[in-house]
PyMOL Python script that loads the backbone (N, CA, C, O; Angstrom):
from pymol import cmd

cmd.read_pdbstr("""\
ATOM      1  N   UNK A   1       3.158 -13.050 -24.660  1.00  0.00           N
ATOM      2  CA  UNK A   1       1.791 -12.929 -24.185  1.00  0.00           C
ATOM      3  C   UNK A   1       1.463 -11.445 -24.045  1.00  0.00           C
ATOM      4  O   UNK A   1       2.158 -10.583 -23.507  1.00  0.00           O
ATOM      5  N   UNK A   2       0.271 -11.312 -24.631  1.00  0.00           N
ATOM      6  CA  UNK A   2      -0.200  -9.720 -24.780  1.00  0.00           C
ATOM      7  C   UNK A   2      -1.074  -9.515 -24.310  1.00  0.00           C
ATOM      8  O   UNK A   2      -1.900 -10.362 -24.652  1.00  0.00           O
ATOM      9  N   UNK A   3      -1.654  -8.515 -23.347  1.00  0.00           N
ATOM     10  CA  UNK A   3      -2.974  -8.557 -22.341  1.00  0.00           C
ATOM     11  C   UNK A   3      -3.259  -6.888 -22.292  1.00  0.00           C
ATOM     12  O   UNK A   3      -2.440  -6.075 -22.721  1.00  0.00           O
ATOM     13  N   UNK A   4      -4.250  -6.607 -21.837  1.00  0.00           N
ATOM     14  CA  UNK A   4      -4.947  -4.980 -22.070  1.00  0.00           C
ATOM     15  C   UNK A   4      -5.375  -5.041 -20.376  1.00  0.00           C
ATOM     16  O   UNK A   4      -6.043  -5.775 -19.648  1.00  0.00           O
ATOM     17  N   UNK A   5      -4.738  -4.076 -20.275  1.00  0.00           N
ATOM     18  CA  UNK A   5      -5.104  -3.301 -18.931  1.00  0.00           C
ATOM     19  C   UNK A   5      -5.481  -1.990 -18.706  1.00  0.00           C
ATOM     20  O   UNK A   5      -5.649  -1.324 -19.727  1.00  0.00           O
ATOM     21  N   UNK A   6      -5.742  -1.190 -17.160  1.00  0.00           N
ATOM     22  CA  UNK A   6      -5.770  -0.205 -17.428  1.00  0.00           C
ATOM     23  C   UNK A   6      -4.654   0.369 -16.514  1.00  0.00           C
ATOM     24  O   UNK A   6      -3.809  -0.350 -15.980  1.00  0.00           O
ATOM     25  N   UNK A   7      -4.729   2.125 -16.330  1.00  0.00           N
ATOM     26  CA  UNK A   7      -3.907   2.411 -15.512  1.00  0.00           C
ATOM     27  C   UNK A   7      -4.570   3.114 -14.345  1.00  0.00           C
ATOM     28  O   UNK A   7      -5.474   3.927 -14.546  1.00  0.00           O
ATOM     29  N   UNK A   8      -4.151   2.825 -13.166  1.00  0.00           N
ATOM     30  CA  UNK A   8      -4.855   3.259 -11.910  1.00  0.00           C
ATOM     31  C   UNK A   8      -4.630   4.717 -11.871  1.00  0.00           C
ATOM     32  O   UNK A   8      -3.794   5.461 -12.386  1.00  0.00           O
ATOM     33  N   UNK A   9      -5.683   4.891 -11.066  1.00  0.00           N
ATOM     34  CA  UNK A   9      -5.982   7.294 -11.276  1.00  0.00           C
ATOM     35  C   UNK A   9      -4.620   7.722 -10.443  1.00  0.00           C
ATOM     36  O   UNK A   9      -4.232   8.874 -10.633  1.00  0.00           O
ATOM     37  N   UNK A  10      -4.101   7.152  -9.821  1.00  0.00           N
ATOM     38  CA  UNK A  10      -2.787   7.420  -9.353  1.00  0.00           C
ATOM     39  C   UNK A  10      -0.961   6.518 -10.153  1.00  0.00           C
ATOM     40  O   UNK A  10       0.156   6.191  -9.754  1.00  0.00           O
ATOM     41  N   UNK A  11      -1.640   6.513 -11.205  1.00  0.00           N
ATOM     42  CA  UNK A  11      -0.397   5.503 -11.901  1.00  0.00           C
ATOM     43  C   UNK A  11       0.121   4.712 -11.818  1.00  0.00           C
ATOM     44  O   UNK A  11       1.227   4.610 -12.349  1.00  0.00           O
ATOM     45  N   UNK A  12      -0.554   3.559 -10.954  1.00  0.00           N
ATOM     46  CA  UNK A  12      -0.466   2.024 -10.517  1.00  0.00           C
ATOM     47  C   UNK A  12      -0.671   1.456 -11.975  1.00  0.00           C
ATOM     48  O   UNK A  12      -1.493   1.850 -12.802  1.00  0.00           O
ATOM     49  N   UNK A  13       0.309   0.385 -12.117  1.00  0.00           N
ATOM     50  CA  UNK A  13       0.110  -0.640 -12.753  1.00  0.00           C
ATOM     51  C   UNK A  13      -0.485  -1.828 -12.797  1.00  0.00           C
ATOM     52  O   UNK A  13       0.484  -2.559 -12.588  1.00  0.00           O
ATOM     53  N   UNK A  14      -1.616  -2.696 -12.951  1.00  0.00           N
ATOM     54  CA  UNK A  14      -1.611  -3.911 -12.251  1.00  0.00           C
ATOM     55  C   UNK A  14      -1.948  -5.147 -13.207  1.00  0.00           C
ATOM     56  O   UNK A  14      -3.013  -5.531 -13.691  1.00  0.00           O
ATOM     57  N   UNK A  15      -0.902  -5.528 -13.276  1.00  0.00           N
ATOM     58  CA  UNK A  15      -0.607  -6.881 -14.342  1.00  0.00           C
ATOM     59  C   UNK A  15      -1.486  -7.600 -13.890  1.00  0.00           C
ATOM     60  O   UNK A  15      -1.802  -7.654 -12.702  1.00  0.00           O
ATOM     61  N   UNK A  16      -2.051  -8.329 -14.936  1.00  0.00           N
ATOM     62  CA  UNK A  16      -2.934  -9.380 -14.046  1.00  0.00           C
ATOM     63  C   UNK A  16      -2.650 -10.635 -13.275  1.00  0.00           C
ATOM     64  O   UNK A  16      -1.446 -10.617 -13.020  1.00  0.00           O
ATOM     65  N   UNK A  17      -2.885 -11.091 -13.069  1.00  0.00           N
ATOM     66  CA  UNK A  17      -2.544 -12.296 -11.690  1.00  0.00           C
ATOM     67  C   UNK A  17      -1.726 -13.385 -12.351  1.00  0.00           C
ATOM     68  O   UNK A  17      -0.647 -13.596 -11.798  1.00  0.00           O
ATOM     69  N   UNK A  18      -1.963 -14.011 -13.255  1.00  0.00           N
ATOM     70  CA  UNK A  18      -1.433 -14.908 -14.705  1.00  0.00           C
ATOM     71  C   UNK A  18      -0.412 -14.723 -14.555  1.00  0.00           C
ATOM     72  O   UNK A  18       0.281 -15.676 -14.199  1.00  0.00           O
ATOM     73  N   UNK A  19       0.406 -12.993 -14.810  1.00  0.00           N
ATOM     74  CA  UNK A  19       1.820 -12.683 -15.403  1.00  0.00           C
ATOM     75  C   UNK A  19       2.647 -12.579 -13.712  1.00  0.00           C
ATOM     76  O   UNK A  19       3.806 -12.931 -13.488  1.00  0.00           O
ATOM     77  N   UNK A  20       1.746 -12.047 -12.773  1.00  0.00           N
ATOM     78  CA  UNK A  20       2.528 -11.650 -11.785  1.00  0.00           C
ATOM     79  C   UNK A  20       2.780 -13.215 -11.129  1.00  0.00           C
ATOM     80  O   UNK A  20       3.760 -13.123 -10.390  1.00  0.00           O
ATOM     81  N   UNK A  21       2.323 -14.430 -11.130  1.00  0.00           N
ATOM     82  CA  UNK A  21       2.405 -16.175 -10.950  1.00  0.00           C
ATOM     83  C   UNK A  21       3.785 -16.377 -11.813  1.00  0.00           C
ATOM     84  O   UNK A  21       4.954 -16.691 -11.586  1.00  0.00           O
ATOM     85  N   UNK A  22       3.192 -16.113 -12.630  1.00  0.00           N
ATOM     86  CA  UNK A  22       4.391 -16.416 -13.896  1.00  0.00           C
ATOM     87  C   UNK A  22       5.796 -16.126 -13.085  1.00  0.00           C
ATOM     88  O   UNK A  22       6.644 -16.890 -12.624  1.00  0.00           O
ATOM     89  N   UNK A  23       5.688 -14.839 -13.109  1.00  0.00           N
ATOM     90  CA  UNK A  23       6.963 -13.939 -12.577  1.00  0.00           C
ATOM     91  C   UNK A  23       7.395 -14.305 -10.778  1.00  0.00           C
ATOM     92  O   UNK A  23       8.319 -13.728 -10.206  1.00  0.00           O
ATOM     93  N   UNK A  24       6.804 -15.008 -10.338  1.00  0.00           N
ATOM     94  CA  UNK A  24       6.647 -15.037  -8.784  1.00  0.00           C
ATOM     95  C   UNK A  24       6.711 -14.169  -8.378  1.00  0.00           C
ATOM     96  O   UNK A  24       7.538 -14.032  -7.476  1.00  0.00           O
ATOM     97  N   UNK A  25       5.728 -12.820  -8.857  1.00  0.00           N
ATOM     98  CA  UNK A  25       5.605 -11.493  -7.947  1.00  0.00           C
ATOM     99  C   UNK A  25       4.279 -11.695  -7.007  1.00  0.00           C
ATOM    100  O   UNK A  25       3.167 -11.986  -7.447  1.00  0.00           O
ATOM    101  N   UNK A  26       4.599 -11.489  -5.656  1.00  0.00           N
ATOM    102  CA  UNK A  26       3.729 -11.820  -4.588  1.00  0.00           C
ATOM    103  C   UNK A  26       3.042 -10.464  -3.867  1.00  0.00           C
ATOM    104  O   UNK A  26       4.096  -9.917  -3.543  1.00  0.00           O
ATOM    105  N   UNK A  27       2.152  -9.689  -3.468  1.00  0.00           N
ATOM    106  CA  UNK A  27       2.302  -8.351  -2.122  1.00  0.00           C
ATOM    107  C   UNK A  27       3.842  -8.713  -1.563  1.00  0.00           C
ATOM    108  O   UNK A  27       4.308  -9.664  -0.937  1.00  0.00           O
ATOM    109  N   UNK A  28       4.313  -7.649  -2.030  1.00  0.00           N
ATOM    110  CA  UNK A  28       5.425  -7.190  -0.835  1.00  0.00           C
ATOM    111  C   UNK A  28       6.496  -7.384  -1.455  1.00  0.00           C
ATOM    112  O   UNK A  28       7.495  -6.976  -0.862  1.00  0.00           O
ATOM    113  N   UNK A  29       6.748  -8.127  -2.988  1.00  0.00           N
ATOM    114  CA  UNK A  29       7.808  -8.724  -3.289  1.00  0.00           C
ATOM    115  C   UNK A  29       8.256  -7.016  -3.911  1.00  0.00           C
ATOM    116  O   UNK A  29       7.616  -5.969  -4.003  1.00  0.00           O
ATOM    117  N   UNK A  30       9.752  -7.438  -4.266  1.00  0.00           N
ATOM    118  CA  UNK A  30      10.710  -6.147  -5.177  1.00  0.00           C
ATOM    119  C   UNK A  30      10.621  -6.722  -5.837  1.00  0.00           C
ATOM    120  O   UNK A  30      10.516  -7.947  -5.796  1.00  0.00           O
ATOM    121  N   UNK A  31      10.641  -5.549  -7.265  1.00  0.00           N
ATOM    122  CA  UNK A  31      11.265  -5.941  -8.261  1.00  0.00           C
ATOM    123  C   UNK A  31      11.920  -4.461  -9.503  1.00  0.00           C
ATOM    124  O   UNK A  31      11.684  -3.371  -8.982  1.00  0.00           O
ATOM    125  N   UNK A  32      12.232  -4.400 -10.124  1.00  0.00           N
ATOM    126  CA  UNK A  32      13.272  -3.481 -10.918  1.00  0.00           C
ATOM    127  C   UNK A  32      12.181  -2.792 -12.094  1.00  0.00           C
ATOM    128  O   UNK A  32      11.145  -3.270 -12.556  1.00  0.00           O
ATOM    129  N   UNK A  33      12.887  -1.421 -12.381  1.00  0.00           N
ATOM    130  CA  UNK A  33      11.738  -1.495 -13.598  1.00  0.00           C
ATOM    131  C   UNK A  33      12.949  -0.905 -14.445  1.00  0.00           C
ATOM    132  O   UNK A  33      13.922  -0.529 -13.791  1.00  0.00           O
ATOM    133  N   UNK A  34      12.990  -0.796 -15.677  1.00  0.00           N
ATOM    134  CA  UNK A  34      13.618  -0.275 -16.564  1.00  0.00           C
ATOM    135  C   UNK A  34      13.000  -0.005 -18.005  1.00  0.00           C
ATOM    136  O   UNK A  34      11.773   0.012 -17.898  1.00  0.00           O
ATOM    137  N   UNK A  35      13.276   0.142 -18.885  1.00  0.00           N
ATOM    138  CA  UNK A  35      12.685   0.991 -20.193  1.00  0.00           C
ATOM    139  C   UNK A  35      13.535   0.349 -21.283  1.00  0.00           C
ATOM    140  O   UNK A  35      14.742   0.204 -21.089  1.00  0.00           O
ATOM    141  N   UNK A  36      12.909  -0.082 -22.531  1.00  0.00           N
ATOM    142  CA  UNK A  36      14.034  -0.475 -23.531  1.00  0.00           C
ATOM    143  C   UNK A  36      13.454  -0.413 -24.833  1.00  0.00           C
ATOM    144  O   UNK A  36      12.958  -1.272 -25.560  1.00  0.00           O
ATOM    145  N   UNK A  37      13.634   0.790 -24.945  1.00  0.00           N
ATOM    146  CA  UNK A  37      13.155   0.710 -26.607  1.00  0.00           C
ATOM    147  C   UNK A  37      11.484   1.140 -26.503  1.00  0.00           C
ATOM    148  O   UNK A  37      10.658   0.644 -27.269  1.00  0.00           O
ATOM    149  N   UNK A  38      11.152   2.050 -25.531  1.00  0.00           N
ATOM    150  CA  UNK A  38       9.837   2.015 -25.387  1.00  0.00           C
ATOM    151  C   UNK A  38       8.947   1.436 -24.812  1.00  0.00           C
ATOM    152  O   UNK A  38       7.779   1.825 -24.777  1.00  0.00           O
ATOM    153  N   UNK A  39       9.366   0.476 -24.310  1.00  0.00           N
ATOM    154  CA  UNK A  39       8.551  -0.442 -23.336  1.00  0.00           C
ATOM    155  C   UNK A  39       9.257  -0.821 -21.963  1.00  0.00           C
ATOM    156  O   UNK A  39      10.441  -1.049 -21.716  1.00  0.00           O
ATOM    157  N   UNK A  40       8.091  -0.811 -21.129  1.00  0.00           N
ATOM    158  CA  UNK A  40       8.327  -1.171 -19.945  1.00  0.00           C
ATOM    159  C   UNK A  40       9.074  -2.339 -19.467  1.00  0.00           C
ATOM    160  O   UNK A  40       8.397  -3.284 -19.872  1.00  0.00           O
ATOM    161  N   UNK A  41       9.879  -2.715 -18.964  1.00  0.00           N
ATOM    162  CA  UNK A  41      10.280  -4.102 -18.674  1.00  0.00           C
ATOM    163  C   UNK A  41      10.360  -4.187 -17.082  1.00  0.00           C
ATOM    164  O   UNK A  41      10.999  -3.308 -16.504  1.00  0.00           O
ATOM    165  N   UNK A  42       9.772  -5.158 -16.371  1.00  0.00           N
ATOM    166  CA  UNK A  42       9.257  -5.684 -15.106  1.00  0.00           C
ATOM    167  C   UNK A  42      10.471  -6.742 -14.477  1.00  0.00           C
ATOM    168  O   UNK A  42      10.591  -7.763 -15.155  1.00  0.00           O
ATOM    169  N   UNK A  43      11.027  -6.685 -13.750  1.00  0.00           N
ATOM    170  CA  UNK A  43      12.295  -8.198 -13.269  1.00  0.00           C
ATOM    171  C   UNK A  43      11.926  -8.175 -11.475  1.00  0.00           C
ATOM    172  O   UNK A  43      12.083  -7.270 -10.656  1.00  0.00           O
ATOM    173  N   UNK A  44      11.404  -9.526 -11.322  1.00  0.00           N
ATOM    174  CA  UNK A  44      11.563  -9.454  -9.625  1.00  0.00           C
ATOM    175  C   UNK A  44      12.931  -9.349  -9.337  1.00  0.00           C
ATOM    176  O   UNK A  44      13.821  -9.587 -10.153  1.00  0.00           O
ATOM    177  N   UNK A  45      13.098  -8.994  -8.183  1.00  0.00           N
ATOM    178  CA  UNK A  45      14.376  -8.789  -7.319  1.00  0.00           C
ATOM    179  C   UNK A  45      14.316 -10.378  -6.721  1.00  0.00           C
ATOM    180  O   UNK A  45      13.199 -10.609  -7.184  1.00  0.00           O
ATOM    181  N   UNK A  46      14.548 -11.190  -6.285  1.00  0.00           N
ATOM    182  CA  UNK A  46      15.115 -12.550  -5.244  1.00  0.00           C
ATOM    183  C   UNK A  46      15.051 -11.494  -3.885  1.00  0.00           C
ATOM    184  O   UNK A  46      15.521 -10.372  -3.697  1.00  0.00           O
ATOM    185  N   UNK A  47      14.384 -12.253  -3.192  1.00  0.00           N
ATOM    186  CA  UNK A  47      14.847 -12.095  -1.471  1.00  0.00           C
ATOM    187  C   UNK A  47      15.756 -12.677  -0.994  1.00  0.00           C
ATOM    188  O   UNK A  47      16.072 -13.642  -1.688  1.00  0.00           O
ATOM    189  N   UNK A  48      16.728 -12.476   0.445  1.00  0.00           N
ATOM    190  CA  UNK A  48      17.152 -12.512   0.655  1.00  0.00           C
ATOM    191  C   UNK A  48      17.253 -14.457   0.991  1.00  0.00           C
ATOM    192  O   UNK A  48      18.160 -15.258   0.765  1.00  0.00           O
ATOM    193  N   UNK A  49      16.101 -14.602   1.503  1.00  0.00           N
ATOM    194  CA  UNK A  49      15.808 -15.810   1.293  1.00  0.00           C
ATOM    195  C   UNK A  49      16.545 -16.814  -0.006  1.00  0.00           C
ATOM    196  O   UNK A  49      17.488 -17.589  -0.163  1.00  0.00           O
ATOM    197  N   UNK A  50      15.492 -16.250  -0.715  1.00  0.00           N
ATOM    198  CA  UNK A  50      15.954 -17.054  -1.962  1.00  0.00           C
ATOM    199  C   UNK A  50      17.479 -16.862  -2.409  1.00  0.00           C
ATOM    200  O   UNK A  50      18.018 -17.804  -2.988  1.00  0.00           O
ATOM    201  N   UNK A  51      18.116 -15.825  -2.197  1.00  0.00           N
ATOM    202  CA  UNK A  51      19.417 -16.035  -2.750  1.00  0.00           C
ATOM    203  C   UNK A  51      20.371 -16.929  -1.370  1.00  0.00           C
ATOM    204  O   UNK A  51      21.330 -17.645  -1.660  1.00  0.00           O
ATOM    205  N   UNK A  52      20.052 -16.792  -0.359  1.00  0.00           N
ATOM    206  CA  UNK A  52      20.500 -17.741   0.612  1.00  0.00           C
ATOM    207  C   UNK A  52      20.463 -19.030   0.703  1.00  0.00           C
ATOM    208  O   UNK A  52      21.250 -19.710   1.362  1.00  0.00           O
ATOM    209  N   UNK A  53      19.129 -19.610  -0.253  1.00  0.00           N
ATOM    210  CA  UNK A  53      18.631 -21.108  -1.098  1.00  0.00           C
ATOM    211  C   UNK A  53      19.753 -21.461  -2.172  1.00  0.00           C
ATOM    212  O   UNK A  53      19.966 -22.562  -2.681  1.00  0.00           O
ATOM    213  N   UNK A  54      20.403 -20.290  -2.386  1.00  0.00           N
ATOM    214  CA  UNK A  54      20.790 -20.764  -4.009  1.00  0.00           C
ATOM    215  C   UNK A  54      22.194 -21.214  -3.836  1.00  0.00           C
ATOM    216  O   UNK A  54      22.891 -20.868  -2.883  1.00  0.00           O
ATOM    217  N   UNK A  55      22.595 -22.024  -4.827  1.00  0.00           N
ATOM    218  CA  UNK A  55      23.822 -22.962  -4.285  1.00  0.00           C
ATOM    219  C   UNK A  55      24.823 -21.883  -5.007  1.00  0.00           C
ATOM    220  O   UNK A  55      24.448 -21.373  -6.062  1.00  0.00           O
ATOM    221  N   UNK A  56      26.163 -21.512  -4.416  1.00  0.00           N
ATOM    222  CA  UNK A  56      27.482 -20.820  -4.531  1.00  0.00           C
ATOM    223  C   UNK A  56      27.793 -20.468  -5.604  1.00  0.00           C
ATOM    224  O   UNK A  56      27.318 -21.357  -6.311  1.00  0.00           O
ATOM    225  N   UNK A  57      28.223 -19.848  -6.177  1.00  0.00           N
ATOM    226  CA  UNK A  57      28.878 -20.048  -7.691  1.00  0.00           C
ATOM    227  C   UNK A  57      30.088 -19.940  -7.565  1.00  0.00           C
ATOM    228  O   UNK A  57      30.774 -20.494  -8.424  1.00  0.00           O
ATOM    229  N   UNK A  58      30.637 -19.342  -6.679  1.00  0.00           N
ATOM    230  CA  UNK A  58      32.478 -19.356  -5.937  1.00  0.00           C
ATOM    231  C   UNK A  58      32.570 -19.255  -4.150  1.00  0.00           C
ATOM    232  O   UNK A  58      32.067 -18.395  -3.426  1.00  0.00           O
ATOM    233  N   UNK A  59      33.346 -20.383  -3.789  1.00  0.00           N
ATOM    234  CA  UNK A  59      33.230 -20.327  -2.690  1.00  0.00           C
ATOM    235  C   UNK A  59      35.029 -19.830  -2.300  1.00  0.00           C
ATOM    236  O   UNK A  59      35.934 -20.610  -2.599  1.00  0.00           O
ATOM    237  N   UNK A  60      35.273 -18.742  -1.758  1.00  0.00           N
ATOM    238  CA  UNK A  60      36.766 -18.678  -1.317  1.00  0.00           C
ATOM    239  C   UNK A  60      36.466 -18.355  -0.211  1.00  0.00           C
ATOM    240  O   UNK A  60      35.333 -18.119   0.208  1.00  0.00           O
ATOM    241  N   UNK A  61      38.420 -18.283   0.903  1.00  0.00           N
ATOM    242  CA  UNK A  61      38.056 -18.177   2.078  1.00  0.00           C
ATOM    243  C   UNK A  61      37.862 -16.867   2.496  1.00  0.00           C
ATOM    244  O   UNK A  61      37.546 -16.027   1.653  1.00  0.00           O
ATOM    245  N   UNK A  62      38.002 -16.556   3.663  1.00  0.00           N
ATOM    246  CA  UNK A  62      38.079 -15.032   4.384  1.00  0.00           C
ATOM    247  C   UNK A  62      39.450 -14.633   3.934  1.00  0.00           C
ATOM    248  O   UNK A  62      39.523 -13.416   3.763  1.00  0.00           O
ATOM    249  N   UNK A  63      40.593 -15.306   3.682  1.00  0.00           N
ATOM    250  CA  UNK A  63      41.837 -14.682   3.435  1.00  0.00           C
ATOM    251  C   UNK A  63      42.010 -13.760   2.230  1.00  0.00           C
ATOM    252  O   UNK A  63      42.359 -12.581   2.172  1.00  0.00           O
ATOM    253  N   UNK A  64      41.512 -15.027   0.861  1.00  0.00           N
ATOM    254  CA  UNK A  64      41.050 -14.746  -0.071  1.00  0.00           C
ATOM    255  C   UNK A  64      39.742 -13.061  -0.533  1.00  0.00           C
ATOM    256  O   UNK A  64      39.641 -12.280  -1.479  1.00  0.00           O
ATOM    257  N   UNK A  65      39.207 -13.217   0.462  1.00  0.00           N
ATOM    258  CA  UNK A  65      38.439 -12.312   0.421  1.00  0.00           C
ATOM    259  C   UNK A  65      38.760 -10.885   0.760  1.00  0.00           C
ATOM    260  O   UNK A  65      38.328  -9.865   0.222  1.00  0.00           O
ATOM    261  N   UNK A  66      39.527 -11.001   1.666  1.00  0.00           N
ATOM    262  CA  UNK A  66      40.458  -9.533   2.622  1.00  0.00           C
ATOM    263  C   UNK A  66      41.717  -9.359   1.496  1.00  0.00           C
ATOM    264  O   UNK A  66      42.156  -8.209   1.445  1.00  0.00           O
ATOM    265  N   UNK A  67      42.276 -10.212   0.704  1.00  0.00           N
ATOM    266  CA  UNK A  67      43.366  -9.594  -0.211  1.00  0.00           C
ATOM    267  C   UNK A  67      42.455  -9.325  -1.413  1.00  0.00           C
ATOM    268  O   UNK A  67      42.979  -8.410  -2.048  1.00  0.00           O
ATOM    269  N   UNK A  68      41.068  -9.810  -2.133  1.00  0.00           N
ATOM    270  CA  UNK A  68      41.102  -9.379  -3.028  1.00  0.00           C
ATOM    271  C   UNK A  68      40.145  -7.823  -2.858  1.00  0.00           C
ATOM    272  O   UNK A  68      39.827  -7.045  -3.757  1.00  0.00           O
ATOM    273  N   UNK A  69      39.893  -7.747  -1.589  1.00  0.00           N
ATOM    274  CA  UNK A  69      38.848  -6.508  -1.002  1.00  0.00           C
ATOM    275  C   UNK A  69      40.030  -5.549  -1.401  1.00  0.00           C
ATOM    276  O   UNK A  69      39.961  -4.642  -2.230  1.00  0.00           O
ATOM    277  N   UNK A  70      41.137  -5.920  -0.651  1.00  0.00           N
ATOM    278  CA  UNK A  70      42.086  -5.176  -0.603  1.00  0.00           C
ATOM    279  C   UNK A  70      42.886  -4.317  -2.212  1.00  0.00           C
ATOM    280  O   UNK A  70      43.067  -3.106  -2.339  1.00  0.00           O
ATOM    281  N   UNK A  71      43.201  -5.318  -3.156  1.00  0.00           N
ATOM    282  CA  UNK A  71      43.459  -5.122  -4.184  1.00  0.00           C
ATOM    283  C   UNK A  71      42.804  -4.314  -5.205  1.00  0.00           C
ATOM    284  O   UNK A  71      43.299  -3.804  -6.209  1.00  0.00           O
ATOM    285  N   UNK A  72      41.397  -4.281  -4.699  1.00  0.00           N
ATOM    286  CA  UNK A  72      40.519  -3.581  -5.243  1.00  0.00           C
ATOM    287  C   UNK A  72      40.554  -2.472  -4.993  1.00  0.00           C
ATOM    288  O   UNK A  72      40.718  -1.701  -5.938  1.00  0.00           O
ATOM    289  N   UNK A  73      40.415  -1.912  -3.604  1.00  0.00           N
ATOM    290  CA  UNK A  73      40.228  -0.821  -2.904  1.00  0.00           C
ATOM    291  C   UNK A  73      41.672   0.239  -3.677  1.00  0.00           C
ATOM    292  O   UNK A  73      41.555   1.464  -3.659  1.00  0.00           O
ATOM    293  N   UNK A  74      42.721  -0.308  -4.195  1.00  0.00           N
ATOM    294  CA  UNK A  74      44.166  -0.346  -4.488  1.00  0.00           C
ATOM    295  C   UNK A  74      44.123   0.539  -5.852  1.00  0.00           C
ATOM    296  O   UNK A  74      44.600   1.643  -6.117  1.00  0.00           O
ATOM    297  N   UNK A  75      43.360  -0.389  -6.611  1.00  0.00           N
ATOM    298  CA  UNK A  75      43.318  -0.176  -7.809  1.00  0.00           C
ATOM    299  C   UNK A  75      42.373   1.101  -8.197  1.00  0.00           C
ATOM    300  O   UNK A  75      42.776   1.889  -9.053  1.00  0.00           O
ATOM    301  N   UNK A  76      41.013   1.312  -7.508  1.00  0.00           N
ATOM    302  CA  UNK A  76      40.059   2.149  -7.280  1.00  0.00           C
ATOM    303  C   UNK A  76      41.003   3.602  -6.766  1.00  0.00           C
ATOM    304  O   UNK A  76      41.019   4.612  -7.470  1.00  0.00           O
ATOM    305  N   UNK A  77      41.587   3.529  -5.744  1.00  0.00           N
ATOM    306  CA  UNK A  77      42.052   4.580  -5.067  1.00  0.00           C
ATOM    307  C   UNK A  77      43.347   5.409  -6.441  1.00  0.00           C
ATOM    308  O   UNK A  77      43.681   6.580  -6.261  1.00  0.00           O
ATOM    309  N   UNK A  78      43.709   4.901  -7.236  1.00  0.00           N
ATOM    310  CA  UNK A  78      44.629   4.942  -7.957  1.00  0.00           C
ATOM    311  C   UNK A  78      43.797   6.034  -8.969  1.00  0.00           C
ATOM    312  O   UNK A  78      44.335   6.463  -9.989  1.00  0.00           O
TER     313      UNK A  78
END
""", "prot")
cmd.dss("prot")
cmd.show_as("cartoon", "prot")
cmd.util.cbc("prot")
cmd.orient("prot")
């Protein structure tokens, strides 16, 4: 989808309402900007919220977690 905008006298961007729905960009939300090949590319960030909604992708324990913190810190320091 291709749309014509302009640019604000202070270098605001403002997508129109369509793309920012699309994207679930809301007032107030984050999101990332980066460059690729010449063009702008836009990614919301997730709130804290929403990644707290989202179901696990690995669940280990605290033990698990303190040896592999550890192993890391190990390998880094090296």
């Amino acid at each position: 989808m291709a749309v014509t905008g302009r640019v604000g006298s202070k270098g605001e961007l403002f997508p129109p309402k369509s793309m920012r729905d699309a994207l679930g960009i809301a007032p107030g939300s984050l999101v990332s900007y980066s460059v690729d090949r010449g063009r702008l590319i836009v990614h919301p960030l997730p709130s804290l919220d929403d990644l707290l909604e989202r179901e696990p992708k690995l669940i280990i324990s605290p033990e698990e977690f303190t040896r592999s913190r550890k192993e890391l810190s190990q390998r880094l320091e090296r």
